[in-house]
C-alpha positions, -999 to +999 in steps of 0.1 A: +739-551+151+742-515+158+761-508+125+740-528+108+709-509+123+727-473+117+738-487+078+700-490+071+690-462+083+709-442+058+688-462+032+653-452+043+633-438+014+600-437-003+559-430+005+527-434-001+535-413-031+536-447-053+499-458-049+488-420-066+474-417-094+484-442-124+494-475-110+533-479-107+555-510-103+567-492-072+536-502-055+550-540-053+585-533-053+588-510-024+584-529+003+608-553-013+639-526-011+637-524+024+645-561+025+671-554+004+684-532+022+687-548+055+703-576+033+727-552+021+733-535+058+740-567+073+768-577+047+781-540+050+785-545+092+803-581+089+827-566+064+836-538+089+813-509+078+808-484+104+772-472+106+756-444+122+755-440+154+726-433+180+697-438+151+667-442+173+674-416+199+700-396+185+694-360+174+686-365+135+673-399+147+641-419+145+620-404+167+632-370+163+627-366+129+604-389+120+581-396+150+588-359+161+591-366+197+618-359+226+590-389+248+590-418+232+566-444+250+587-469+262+560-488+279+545-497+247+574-501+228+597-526+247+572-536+276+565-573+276+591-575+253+594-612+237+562-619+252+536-595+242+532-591+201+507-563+195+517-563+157+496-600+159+461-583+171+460-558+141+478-575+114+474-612+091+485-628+061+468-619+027+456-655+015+453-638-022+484-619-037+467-590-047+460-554-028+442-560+000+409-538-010+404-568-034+401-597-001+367-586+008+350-590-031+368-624-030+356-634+002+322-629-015+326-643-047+342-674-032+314-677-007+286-678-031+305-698-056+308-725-029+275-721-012+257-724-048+278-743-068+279-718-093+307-721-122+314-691-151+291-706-176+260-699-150+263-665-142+248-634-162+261-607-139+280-597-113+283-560-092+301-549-064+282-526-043+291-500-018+325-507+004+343-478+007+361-451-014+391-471-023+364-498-033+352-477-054+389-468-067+397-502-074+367-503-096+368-475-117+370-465-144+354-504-152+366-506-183+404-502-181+400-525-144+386-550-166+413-549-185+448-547-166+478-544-191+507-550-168+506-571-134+501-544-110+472-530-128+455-566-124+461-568-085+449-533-082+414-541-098+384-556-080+370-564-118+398-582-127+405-598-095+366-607-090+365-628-123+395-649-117+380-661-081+346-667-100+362-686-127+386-707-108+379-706-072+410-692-065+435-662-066+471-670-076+502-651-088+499-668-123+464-648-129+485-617-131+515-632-155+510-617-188+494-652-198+468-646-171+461-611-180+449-627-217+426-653-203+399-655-223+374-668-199+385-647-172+379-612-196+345-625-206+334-630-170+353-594-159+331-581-189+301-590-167+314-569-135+305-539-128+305-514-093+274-495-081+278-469-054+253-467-020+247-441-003+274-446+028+300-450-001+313-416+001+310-412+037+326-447+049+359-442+063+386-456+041+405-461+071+443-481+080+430-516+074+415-526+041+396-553+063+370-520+072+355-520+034+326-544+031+313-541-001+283-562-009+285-586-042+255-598-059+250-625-085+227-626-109+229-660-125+215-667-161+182-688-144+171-657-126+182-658-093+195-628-076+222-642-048+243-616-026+267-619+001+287-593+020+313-605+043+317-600+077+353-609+080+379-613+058+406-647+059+440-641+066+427-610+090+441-613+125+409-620+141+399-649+112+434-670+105+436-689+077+446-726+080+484-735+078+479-752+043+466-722+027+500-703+038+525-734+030+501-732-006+508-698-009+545-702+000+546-728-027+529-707-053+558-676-045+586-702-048+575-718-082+587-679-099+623-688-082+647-680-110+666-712-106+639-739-098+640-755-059+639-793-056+598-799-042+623-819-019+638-783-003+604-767+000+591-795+018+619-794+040+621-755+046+581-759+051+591-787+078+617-762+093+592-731+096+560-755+113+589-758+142+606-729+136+612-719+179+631-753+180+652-745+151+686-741+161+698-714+131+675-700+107+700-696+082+695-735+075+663-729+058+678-700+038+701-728+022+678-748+009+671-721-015+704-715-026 
């Protein structure tokens, strides 16, 4: 474990840097390498690979050249340790696969959709009003956010985003496929969004959680009625959790863009295996099944 642990630290890398300015494929794909590398890590340590030593506490280490700190607070880091999970009272599950900023506009849309009954062929008009800065970002400029070339650029619009949970109810990772991009009846209803500003806009704290922006989305539907909704929580958020089926339908949705196609036989089984995961004797069983 420790050369595994000291293998990946050598492989830390990246920032922030990846969500400025024009939208990258590193904004999805970063995450993903540190997976890889722990894969990778692991491997190197059971083939004999010596890692670094010392990587948390040692004198280039973790805390001294990342956290900047001779005092780490050991309290809070390791007390309570296999019983306490502070990671749980801050953090969730996004129920849509897109950037978070856009959960809060689908909360909305999805609400009034539901409450109303409304389907695309009712609706004149829709705006997103107010949130937050990076609200706002994920709606301008409108026209190129109603119109997403490649995948990322569709999961970083609230546009975009907004018309697919008006038109089907639902956000999946076929919306943003380069078949999904072209929907027709998706672009006509994204022609109909647009984004207004308030006056708190500017000033609202973008903050660490894109659970803080509210925006406010209002309807207007071709028989005159004006209907708005802004959300006071958003699903998937620690404080509102999602039912298990709208995870296990998420998991399925990820697992139909496996390159070599899983038996529904070994996702209903791995799906079996994670509901009772803390009486599961290895892991690496449900692993297999993906093989």
């Amino acid at each position: 474990m420790e050369n595994a642990l000291g293998i990946s630290f050598n492989q830390l890398s990246g920032s922030r840097q990846m969500a400025v300015g024009a939208a990258t494929h590193m904004r999805s794909m970063q995450a993903g390498f540190s997976g890889q590398g722990a894969t990778l890590a692991a491997q190197l340590a059971q083939r004999g690979i010596i890692g670094s030593k010392e990587i948390i506490e040692g004198r280039y280490g973790l805390f001294k050249s990342y956290i900047r700190t001779n005092t780490p607070d050991w309290e809070t880091i390791g007390g309570g340790l296999g019983s306490r999970f502070p990671l749980l009272d801050t953090h969730g599950f996004k129920v849509w696969p897109a950037c978070g900023y856009t959960r809060a506009s689908n909360a909305a849309t999805l609400h009034l959709r539901q409450k109303f009954s409304l389907q695309a062929e009712a609706i004149e008009s829709i705006t997103i009003v107010g949130g937050n800065s990076n609200t706002q970002l994920l709606c301008e400029p409108i026209a190129s956010k109603r119109r997403p070339q490649v995948s990322i650029e569709g999961k970083f619009s609230i546009p975009f985003t907004t018309a697919v949970m008006m038109v089907k109810g639902n956000v999946s990772l076929r919306d943003y496929t380069d078949e999904g991009l072209r929907d027709p009846e998706v672009l006509a209803m994204a022609d109909k969004i647009s984004y207004r500003a308030d006056q708190m806009t500017a000033v609202r704290a973008a903050g660490d959680y894109s659970s803080a922006s509210r925006p406010t989305v209002e309807i207007r539907t071709r028989d005159g009625r004006l209907l708005a909704w802004q959300p006071d929580s958003v699903p998937g958020d620690a404080k509102h959790p999602v039912k298990q089926e709208y995870l296990e339908s998420k998991f399925r949705d990820c697992l139909s863009f496996a390159a070599h196609p899983i038996p529904a036989s070994n996702v209903d089984r791995a799906i079996e295996m994670i509901r009772d995961l803390e009486h599961l004797s290895d892991a690496a069983e449900i692993v297999a099944l993906f093989a």
